[in-house]
TORVEX-85451 format. One record per residue: x, y, z of N, C-alpha, C in turn; residue in three letters. Coordinates in steps of 0.1 Angstrom, whole numbers, padded with zeros to 4 digits, always signed. Example, Ala and Ser with C-alpha at 12.3 -4.5 7.8 and 13.67 -1.06 7.14 Angstrom:
// TORVEX-85451
+0132-0057+0078+0123-0045+0078+0132-0033+0078ALA;+0128-0022+0071+0137-0011+0071+0129+0000+0079SER;
This chain:
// TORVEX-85451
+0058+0131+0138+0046+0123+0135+0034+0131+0137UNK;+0024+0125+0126+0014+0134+0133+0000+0124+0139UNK;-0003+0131+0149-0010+0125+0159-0023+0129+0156UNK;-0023+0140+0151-0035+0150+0153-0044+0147+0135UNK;-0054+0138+0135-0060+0134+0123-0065+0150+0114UNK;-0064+0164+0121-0066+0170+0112-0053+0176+0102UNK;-0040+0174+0118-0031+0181+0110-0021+0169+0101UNK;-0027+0159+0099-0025+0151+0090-0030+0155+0072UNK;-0040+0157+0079-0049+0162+0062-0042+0173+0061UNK;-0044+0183+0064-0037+0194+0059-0027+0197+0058UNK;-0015+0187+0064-0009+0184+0055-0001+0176+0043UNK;-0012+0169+0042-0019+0160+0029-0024+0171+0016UNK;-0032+0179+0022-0041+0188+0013-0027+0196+0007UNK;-0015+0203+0019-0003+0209+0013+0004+0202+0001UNK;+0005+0192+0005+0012+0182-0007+0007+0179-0015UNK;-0004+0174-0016-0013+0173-0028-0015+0189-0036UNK;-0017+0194-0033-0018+0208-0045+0000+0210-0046UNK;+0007+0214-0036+0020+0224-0037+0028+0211-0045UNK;+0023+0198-0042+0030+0191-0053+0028+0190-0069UNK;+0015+0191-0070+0011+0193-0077+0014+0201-0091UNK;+0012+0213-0084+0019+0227-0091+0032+0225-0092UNK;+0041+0225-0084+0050+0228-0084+0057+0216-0091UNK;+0054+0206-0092+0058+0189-0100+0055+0192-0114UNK;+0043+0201-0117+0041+0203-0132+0049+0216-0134UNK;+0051+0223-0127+0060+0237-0131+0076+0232-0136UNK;+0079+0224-0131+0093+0218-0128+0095+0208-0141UNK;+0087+0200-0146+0088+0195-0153+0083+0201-0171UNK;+0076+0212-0169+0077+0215-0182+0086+0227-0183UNK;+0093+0230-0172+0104+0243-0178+0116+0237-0183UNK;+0118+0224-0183+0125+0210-0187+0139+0224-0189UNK;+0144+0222-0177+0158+0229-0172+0164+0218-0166UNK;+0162+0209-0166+0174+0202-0157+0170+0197-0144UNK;+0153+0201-0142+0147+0196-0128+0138+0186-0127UNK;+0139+0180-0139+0127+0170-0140+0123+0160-0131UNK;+0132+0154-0127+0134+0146-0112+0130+0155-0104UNK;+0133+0163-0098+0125+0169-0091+0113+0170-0091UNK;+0105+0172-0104+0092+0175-0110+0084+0162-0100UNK;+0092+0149-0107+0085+0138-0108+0087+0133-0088UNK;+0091+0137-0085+0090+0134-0068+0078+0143-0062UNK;+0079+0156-0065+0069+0164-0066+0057+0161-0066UNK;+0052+0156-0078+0040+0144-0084+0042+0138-0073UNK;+0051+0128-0076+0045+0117-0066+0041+0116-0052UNK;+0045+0123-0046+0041+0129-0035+0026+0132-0033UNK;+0025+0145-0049+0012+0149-0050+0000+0133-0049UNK;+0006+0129-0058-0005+0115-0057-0007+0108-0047UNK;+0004+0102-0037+0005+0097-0032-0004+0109-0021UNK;-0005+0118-0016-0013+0126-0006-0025+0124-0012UNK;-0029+0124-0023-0045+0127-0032-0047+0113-0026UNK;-0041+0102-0029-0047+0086-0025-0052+0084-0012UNK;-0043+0093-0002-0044+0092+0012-0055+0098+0015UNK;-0057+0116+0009-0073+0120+0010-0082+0113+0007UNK;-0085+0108-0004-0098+0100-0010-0096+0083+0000UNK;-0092+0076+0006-0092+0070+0012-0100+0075+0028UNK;-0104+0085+0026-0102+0091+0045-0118+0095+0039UNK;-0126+0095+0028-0139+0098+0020-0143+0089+0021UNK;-0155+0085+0025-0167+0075+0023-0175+0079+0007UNK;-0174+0070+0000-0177+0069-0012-0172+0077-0018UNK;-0155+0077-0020-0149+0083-0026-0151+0082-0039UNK;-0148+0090-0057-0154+0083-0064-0141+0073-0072UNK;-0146+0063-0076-0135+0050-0079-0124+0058-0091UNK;-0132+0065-0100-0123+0064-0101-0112+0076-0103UNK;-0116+0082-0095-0103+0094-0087-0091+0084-0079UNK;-0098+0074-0075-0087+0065-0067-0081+0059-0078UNK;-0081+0054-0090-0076+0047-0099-0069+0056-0106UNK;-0072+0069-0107-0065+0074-0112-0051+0077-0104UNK;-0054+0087-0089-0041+0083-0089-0034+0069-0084UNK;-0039+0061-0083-0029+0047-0084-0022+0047-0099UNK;-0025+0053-0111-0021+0047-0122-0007+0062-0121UNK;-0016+0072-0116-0001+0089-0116+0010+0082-0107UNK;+0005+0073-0095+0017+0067-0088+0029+0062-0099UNK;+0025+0051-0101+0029+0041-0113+0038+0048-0125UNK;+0029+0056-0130+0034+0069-0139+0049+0072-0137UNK;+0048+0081-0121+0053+0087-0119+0068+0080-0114UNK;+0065+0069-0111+0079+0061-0103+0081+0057-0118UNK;+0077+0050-0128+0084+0050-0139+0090+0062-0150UNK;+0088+0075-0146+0094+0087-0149+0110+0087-0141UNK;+0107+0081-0126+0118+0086-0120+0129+0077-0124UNK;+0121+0064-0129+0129+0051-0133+0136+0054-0147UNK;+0132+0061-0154+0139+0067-0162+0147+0073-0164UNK;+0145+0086-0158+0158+0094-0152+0168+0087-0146UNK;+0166+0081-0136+0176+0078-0132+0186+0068-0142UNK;+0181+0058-0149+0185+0046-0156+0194+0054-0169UNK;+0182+0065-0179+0192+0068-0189+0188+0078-0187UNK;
């Protein structure tokens, strides 16, 4: 757990980028990791929402966006998995 509000963000900040990258790397070398890709992402998002939430006047719509990459991205995974 982390206790410590800095080493929460950082790593938040790790997730948000290394997901990032590495969730788009994954998913356009379309080898067979795409699920992977898309956990990746969501992760990334999910850490981006957590940053901009911890921001006083964060801007709206960086928050909207990633609520909608969340959304996105769980229906990517909802796919894969389904067909």
């Amino acid at each position: 757990m982390c206790y410590n509000t800095n080493h929460g963000k950082h790593i938040a900040n790790i997730l948000a980028l290394g997901g990032a990258v590495g969730g788009s790397f994954l998913v356009a070398a379309n080898v067979g990791v795409a699920v992977v890709g898309y956990v990746l992402f969501l992760l990334s998002s999910v850490a981006s929402l957590y940053l901009l939430r911890k921001i006083d006047n964060a801007p709206k719509a960086l928050v909207y966006q990633n609520i909608f990459f969340i959304c996105v991205n769980i229906f990517g995974l909802y796919s894969h998995m389904v067909g």
